[in-house]
Every structure is written in structure tokens, then in C-alpha cells.
PDB file of N, H, CA, C and O in Angstrom:
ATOM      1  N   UNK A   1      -4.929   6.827  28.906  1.00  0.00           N
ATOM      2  CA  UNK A   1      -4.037   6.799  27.774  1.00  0.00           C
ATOM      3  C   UNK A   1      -4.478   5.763  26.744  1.00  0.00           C
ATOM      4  O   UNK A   1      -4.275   6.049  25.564  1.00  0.00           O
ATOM      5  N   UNK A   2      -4.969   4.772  26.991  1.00  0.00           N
ATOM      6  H   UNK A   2      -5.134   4.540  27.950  1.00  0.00           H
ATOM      7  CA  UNK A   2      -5.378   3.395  26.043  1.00  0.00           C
ATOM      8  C   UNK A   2      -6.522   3.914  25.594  1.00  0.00           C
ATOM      9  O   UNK A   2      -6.953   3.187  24.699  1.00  0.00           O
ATOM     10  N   UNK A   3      -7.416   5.092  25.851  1.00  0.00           N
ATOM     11  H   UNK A   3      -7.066   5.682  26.578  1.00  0.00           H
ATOM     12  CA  UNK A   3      -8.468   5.353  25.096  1.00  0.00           C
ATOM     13  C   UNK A   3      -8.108   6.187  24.064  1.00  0.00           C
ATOM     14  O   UNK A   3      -8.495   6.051  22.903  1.00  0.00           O
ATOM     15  N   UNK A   4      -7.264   7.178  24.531  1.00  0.00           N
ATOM     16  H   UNK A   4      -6.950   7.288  25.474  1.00  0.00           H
ATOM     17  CA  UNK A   4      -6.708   7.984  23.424  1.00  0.00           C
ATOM     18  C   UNK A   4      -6.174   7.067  22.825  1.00  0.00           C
ATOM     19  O   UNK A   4      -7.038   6.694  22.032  1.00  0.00           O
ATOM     20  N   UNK A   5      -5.339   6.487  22.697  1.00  0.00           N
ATOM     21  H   UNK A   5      -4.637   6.791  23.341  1.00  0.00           H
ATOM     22  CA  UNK A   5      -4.847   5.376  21.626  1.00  0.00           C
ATOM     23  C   UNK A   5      -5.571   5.065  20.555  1.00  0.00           C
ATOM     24  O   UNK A   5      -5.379   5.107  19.340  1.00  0.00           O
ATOM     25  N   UNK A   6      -6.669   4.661  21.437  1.00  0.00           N
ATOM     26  H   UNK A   6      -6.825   4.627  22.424  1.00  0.00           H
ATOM     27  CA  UNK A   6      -7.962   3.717  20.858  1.00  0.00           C
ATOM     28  C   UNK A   6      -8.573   5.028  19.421  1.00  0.00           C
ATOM     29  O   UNK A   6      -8.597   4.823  18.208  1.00  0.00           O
ATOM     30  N   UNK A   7      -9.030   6.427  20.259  1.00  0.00           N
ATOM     31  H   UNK A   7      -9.011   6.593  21.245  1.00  0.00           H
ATOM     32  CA  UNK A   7      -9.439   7.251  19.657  1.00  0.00           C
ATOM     33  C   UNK A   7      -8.712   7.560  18.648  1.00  0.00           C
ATOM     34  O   UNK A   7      -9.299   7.842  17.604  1.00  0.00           O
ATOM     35  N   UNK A   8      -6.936   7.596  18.694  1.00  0.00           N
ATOM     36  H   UNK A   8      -6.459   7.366  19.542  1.00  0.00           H
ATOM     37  CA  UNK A   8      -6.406   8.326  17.687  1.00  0.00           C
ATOM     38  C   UNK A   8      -6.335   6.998  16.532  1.00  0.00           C
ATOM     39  O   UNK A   8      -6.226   7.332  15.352  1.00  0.00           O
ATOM     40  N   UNK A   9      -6.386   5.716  16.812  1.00  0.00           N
ATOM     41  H   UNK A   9      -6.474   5.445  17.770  1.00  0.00           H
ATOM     42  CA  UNK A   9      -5.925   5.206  15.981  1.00  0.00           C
ATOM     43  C   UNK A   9      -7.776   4.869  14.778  1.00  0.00           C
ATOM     44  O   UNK A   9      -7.834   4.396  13.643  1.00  0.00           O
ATOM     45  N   UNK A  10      -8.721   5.264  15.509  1.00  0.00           N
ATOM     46  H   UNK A  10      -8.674   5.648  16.431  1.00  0.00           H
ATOM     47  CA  UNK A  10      -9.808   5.504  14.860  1.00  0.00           C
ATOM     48  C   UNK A  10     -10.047   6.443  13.987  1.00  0.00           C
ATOM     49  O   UNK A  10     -10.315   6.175  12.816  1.00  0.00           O
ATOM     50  N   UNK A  11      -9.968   7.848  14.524  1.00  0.00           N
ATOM     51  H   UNK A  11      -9.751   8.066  15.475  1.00  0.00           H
ATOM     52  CA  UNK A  11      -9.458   8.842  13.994  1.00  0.00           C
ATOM     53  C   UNK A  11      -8.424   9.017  12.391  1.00  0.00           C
ATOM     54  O   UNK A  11      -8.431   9.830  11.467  1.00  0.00           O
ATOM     55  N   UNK A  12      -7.804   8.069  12.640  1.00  0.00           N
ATOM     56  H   UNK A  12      -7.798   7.409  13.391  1.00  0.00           H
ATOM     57  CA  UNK A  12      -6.414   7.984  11.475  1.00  0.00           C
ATOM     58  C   UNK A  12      -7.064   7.092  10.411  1.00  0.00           C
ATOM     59  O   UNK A  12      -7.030   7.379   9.214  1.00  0.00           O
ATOM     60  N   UNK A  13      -7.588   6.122  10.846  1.00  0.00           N
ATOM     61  H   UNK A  13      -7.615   5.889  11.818  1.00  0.00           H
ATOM     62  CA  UNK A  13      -7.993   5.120   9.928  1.00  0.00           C
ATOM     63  C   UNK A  13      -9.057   5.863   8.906  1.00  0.00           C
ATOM     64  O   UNK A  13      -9.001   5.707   7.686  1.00  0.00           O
ATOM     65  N   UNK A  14     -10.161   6.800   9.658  1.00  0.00           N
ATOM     66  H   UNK A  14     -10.206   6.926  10.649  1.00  0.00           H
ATOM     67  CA  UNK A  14     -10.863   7.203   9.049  1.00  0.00           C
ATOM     68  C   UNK A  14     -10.584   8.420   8.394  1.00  0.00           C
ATOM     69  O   UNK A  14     -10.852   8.245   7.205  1.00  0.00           O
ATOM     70  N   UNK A  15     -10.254   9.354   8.551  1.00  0.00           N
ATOM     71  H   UNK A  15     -10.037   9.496   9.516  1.00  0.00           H
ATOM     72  CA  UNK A  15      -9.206  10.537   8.189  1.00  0.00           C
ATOM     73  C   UNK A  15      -8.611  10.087   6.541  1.00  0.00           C
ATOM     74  O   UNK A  15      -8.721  10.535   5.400  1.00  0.00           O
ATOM     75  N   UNK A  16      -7.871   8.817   7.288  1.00  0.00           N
ATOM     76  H   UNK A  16      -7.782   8.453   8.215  1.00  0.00           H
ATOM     77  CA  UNK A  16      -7.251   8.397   5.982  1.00  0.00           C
ATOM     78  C   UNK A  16      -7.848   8.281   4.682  1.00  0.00           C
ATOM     79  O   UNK A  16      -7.547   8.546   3.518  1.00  0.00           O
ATOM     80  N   UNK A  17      -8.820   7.778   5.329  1.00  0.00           N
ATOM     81  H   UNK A  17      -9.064   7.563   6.274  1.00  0.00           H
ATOM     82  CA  UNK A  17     -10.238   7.245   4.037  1.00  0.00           C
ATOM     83  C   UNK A  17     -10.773   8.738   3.490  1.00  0.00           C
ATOM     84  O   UNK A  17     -10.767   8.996   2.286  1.00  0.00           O
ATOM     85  N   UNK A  18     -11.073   9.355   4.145  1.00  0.00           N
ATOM     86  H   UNK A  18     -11.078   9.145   5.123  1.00  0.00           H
ATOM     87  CA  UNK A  18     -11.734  10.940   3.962  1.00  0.00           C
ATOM     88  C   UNK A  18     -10.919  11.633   3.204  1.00  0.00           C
ATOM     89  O   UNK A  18     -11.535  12.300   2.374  1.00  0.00           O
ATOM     90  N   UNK A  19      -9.432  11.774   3.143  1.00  0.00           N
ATOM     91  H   UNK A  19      -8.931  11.232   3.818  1.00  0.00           H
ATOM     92  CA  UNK A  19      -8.692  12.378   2.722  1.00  0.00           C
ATOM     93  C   UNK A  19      -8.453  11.444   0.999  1.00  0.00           C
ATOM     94  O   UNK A  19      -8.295  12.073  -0.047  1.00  0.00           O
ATOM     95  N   UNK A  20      -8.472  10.275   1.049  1.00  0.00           N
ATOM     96  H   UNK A  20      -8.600   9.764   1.898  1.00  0.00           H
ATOM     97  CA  UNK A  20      -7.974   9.962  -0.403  1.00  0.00           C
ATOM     98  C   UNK A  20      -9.008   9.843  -1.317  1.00  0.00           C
ATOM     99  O   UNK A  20      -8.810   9.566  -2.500  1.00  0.00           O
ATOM    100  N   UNK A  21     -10.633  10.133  -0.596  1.00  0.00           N
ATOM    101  H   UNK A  21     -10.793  10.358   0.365  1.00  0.00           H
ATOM    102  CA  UNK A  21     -11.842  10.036  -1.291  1.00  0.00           C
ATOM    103  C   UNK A  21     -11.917  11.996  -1.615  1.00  0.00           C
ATOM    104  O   UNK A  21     -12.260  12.489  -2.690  1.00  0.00           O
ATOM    105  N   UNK A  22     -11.649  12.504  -0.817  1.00  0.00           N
ATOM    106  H   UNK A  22     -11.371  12.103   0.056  1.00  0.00           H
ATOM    107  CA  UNK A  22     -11.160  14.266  -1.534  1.00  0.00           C
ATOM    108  C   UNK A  22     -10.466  14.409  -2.102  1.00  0.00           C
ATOM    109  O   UNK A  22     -10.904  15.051  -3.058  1.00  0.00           O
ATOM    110  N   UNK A  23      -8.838  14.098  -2.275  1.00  0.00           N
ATOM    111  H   UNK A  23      -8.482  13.577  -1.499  1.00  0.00           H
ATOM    112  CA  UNK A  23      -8.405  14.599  -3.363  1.00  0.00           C
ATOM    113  C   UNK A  23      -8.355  13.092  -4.552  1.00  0.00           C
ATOM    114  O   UNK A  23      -7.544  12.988  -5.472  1.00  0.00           O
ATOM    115  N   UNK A  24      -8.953  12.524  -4.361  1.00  0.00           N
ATOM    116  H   UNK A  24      -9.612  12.609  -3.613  1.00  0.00           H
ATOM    117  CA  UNK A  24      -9.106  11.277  -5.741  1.00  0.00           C
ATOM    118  C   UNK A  24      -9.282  12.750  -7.135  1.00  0.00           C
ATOM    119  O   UNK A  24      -8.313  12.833  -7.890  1.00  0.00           O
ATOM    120  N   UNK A  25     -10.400  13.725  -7.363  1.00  0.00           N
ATOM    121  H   UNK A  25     -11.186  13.658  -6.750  1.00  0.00           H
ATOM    122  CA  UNK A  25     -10.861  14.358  -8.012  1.00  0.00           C
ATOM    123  C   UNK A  25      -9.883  15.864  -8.267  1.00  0.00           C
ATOM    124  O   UNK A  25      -9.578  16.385  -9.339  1.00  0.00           O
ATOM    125  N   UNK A  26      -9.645  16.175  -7.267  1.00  0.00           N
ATOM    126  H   UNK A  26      -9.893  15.751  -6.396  1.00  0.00           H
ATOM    127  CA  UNK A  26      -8.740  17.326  -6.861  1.00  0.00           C
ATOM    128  C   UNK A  26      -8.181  17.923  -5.918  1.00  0.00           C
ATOM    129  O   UNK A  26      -8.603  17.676  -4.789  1.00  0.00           O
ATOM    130  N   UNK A  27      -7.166  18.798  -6.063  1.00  0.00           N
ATOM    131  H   UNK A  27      -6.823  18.998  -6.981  1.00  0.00           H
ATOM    132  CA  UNK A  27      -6.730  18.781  -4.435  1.00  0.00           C
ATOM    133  C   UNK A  27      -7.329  19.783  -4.145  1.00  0.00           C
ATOM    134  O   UNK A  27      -7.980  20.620  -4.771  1.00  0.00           O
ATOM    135  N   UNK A  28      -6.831  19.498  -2.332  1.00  0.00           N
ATOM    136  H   UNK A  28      -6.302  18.817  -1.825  1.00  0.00           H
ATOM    137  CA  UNK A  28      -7.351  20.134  -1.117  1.00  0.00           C
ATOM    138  C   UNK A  28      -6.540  20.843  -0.503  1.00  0.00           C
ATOM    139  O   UNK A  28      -5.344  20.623  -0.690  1.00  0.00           O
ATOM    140  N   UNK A  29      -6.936  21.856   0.370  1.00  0.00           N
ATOM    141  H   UNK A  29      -7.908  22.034   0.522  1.00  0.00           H
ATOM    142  CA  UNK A  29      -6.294  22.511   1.417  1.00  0.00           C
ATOM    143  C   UNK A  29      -6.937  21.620   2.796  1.00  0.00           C
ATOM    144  O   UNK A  29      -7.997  21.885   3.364  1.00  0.00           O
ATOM    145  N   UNK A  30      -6.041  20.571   3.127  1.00  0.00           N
ATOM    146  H   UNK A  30      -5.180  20.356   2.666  1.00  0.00           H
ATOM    147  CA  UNK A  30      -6.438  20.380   4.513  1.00  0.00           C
ATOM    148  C   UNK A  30      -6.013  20.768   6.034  1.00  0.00           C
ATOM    149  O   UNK A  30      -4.848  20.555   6.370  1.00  0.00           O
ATOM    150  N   UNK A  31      -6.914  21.321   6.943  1.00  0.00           N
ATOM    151  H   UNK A  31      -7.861  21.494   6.670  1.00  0.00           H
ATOM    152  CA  UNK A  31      -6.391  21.733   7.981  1.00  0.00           C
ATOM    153  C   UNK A  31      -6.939  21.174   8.787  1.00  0.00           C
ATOM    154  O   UNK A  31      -8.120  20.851   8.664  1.00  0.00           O
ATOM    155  N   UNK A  32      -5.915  20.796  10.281  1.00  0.00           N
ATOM    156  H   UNK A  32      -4.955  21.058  10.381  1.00  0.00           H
ATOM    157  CA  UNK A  32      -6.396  19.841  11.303  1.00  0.00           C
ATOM    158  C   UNK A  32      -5.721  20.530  12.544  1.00  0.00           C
ATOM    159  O   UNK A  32      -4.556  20.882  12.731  1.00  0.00           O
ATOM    160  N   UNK A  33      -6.906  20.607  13.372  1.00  0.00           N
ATOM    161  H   UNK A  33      -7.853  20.322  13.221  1.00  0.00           H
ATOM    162  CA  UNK A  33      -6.205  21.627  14.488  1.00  0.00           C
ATOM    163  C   UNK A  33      -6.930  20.432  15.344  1.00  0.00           C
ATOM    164  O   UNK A  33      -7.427  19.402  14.890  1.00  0.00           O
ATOM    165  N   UNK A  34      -6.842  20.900  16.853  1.00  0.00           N
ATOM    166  H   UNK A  34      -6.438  21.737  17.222  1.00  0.00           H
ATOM    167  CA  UNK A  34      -7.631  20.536  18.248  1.00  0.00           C
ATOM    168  C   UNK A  34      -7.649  22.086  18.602  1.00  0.00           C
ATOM    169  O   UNK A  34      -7.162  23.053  18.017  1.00  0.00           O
ATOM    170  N   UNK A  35      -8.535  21.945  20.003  1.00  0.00           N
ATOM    171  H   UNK A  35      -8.930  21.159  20.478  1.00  0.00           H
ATOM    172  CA  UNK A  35      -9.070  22.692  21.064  1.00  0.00           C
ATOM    173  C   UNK A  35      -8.036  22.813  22.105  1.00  0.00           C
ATOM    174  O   UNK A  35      -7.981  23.846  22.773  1.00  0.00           O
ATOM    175  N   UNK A  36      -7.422  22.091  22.250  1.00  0.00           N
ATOM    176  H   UNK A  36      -7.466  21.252  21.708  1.00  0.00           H
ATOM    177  CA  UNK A  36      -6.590  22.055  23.662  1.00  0.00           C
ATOM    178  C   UNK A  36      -4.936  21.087  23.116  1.00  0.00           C
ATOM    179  O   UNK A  36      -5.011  20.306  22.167  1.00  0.00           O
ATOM    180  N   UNK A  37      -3.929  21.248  23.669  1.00  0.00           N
ATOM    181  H   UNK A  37      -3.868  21.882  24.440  1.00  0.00           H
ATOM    182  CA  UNK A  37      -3.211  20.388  23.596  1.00  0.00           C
ATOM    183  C   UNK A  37      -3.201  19.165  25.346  1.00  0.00           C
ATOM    184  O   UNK A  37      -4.065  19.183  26.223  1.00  0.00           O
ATOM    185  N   UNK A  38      -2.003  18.322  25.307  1.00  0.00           N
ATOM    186  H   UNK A  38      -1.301  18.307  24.595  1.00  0.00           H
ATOM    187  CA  UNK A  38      -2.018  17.466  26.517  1.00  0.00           C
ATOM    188  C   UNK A  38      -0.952  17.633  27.440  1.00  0.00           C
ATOM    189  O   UNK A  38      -0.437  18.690  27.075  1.00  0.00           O
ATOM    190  N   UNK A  39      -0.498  17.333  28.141  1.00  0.00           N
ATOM    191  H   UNK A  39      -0.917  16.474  28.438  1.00  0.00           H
ATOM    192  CA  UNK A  39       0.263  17.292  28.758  1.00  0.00           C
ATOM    193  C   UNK A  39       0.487  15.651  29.093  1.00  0.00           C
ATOM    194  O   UNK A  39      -0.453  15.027  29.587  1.00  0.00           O
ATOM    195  N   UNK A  40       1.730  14.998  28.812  1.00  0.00           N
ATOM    196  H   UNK A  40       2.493  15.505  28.411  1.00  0.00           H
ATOM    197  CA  UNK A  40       2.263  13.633  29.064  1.00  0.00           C
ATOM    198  C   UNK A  40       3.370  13.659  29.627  1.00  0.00           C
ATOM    199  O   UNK A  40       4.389  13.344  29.012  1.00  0.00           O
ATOM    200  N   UNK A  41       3.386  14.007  30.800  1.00  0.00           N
ATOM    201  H   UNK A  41       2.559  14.262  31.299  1.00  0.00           H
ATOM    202  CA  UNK A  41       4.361  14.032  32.293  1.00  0.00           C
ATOM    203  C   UNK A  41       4.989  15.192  31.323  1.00  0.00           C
ATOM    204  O   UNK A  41       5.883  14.498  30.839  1.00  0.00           O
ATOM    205  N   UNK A  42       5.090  15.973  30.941  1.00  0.00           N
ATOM    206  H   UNK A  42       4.364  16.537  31.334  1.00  0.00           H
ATOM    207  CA  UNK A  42       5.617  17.297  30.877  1.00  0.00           C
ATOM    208  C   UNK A  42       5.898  18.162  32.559  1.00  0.00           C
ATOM    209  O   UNK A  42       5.156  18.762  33.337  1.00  0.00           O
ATOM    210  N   UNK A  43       6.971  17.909  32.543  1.00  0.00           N
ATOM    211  H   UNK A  43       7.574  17.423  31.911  1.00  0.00           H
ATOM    212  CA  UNK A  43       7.478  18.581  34.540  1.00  0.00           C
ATOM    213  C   UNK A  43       6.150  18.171  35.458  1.00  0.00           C
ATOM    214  O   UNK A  43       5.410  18.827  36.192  1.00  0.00           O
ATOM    215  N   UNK A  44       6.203  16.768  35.062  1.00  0.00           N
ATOM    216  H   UNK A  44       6.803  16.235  34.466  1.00  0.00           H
ATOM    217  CA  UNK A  44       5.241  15.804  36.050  1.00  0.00           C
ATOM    218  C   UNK A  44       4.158  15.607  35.647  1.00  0.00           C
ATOM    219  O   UNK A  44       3.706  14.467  35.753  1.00  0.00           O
ATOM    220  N   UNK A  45       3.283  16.762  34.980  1.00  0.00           N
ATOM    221  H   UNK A  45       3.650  17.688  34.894  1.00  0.00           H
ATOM    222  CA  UNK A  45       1.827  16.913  34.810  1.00  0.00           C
ATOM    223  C   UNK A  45       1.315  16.166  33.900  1.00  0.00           C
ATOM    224  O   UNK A  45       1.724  16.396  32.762  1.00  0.00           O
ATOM    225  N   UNK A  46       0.362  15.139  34.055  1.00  0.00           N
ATOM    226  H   UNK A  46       0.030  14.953  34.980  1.00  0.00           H
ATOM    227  CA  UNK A  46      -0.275  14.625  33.260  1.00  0.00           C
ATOM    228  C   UNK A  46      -1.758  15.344  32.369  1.00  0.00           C
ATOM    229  O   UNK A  46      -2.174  16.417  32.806  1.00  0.00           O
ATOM    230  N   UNK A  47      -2.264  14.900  31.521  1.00  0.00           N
ATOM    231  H   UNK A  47      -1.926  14.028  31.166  1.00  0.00           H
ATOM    232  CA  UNK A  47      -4.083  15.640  30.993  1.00  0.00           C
ATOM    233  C   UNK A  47      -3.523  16.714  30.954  1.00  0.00           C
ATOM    234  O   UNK A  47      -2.364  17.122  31.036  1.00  0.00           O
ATOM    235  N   UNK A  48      -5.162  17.400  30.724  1.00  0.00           N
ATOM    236  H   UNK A  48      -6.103  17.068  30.658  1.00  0.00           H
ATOM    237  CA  UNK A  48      -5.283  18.506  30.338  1.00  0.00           C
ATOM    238  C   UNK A  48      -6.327  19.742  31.275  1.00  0.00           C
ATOM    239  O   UNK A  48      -7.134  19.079  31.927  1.00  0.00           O
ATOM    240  N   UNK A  49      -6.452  20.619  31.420  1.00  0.00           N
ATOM    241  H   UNK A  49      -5.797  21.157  30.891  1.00  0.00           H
ATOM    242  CA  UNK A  49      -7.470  21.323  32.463  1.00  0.00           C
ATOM    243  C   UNK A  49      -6.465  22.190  33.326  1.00  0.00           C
ATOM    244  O   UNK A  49      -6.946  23.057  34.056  1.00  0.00           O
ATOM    245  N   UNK A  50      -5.232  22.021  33.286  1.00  0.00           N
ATOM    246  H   UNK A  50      -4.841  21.317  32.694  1.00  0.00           H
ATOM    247  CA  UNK A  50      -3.720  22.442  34.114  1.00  0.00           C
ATOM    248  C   UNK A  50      -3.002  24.046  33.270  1.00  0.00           C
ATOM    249  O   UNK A  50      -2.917  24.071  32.042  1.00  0.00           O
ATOM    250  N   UNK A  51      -2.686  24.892  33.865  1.00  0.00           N
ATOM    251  H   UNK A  51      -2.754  24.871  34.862  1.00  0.00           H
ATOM    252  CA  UNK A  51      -2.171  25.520  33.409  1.00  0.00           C
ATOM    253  C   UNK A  51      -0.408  25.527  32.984  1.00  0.00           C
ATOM    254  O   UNK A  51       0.471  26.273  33.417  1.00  0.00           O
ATOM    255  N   UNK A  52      -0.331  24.651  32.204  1.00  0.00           N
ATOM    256  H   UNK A  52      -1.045  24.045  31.853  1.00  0.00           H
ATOM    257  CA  UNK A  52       1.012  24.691  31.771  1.00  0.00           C
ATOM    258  C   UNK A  52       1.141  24.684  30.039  1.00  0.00           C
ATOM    259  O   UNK A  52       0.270  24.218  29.305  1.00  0.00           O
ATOM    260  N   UNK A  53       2.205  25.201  29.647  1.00  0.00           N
ATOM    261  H   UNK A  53       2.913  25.580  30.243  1.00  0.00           H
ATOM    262  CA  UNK A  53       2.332  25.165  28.326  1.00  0.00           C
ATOM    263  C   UNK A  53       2.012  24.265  27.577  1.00  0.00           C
ATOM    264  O   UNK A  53       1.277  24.661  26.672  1.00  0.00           O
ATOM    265  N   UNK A  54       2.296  22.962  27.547  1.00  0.00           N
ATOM    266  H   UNK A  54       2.892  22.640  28.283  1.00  0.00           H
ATOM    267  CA  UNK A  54       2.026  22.127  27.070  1.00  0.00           C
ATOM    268  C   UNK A  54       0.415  21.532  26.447  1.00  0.00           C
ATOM    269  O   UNK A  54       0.012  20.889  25.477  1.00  0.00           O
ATOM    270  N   UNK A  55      -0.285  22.334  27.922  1.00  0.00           N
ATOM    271  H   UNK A  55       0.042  22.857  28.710  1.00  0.00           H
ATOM    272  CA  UNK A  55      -1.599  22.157  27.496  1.00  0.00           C
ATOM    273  C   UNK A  55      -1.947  22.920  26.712  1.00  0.00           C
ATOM    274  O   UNK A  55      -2.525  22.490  25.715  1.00  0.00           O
ATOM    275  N   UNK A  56      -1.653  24.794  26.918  1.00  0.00           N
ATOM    276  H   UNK A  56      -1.183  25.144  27.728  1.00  0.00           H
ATOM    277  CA  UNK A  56      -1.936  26.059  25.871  1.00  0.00           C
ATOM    278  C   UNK A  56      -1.090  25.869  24.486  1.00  0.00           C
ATOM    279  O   UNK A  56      -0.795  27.009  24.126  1.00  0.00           O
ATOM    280  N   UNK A  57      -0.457  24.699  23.342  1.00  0.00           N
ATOM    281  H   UNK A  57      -0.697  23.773  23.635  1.00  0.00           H
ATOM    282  CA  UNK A  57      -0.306  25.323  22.861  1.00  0.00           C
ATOM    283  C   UNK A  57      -1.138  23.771  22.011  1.00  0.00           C
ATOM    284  O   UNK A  57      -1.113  22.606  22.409  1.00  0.00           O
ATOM    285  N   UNK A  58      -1.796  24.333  20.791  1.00  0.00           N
ATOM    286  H   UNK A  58      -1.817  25.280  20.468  1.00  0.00           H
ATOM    287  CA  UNK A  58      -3.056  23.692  20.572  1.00  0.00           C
ATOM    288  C   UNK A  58      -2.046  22.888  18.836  1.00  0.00           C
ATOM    289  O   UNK A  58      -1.323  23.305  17.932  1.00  0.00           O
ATOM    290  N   UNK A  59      -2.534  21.863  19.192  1.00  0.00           N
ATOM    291  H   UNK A  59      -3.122  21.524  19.926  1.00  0.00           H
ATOM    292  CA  UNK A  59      -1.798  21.047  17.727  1.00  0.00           C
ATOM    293  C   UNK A  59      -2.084  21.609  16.743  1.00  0.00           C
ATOM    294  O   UNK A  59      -3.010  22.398  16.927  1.00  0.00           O
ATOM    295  N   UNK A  60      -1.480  21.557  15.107  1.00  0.00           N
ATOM    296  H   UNK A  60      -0.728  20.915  14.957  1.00  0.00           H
ATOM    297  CA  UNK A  60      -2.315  22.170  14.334  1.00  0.00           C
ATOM    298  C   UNK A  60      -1.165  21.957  12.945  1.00  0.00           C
ATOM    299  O   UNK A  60       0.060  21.931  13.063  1.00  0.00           O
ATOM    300  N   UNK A  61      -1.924  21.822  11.680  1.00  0.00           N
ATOM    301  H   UNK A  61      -2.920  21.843  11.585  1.00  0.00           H
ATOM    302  CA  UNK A  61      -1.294  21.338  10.832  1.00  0.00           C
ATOM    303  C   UNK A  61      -1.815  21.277   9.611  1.00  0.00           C
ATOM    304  O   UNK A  61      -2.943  20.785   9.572  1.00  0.00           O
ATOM    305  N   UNK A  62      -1.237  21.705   8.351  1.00  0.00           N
ATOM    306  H   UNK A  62      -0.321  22.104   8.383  1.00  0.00           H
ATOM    307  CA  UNK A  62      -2.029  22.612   7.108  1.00  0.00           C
ATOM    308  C   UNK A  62      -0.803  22.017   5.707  1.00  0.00           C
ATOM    309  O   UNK A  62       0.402  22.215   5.544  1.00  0.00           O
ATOM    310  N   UNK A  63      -1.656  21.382   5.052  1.00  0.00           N
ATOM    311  H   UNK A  63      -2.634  21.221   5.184  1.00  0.00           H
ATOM    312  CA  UNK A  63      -1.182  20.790   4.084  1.00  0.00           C
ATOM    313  C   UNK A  63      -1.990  20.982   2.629  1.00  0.00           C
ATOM    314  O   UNK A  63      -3.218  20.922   2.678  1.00  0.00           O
ATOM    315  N   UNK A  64      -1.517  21.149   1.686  1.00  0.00           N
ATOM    316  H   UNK A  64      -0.519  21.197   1.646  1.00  0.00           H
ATOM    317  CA  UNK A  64      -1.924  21.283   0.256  1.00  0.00           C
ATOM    318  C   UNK A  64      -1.882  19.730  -0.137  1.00  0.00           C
ATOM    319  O   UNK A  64      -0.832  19.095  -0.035  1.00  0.00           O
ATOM    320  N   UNK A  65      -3.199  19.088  -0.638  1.00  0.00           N
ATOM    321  H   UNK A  65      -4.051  19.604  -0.721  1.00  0.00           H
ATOM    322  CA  UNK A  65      -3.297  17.625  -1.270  1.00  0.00           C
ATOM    323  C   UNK A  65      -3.663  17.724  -2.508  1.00  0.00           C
ATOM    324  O   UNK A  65      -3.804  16.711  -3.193  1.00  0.00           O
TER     325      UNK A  65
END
């Protein structure tokens, strides 16, 4: 869990930067999906590799900038 942390809060920092250096000029259609979702004690189950919902349903998120 402290790596994901680590990862998302890397992730954000840089994202952030990426995103206000694209639309500085004009906007964007940005879209941000993953591959997999997680499971965080969802009916016990921790990670991912498990067949439960939590893992099948994949993040995802679409914004006009």
C-alpha cells in the first residue's frame, strides 16, 4: 500500500504539470483510464489478480480542459 501511495502521489504531481503545460495554449480532451481496478478489503480481498468486482471494474475518467 505505501508504494502505491508513493506511485500515486508521483503520478499526480506530474500529471499535474502535463496537464497545465497542454491546455496553457488550448484545450484538451483528457482521458485517464487503468488496466485493472484494486480491491482494498472489499468482502476481505485485498490486490488485484482475484476474481471479484472490484478488481473487473477498471477506473476511468474523461474531462474537457
Amino acid at each position: 500500500m505505501k508504494s502505491q501511495r508513493a506511485a500515486l502521489a508521483y503520478a499526480d504531481e506530474h500529471l499535474g504539470r502535463l496537464i497545465t503545460a497542454l491546455t496553457a495554449k488550448r484545450p484538451w480532451l483528457v482521458i485517464m483510464c487503468a488496466d485493472h481496478g484494486d480491491a482494498y478489503g472489499d468482502d476481505g480481498y485485498q490486490g488485484r489478480g482475484i476474481a471479484h468486482p472490484a478488481v473487473m471494474n477498471v477506473p476511468y475518467a474523461a474531462t474537457v480542459l
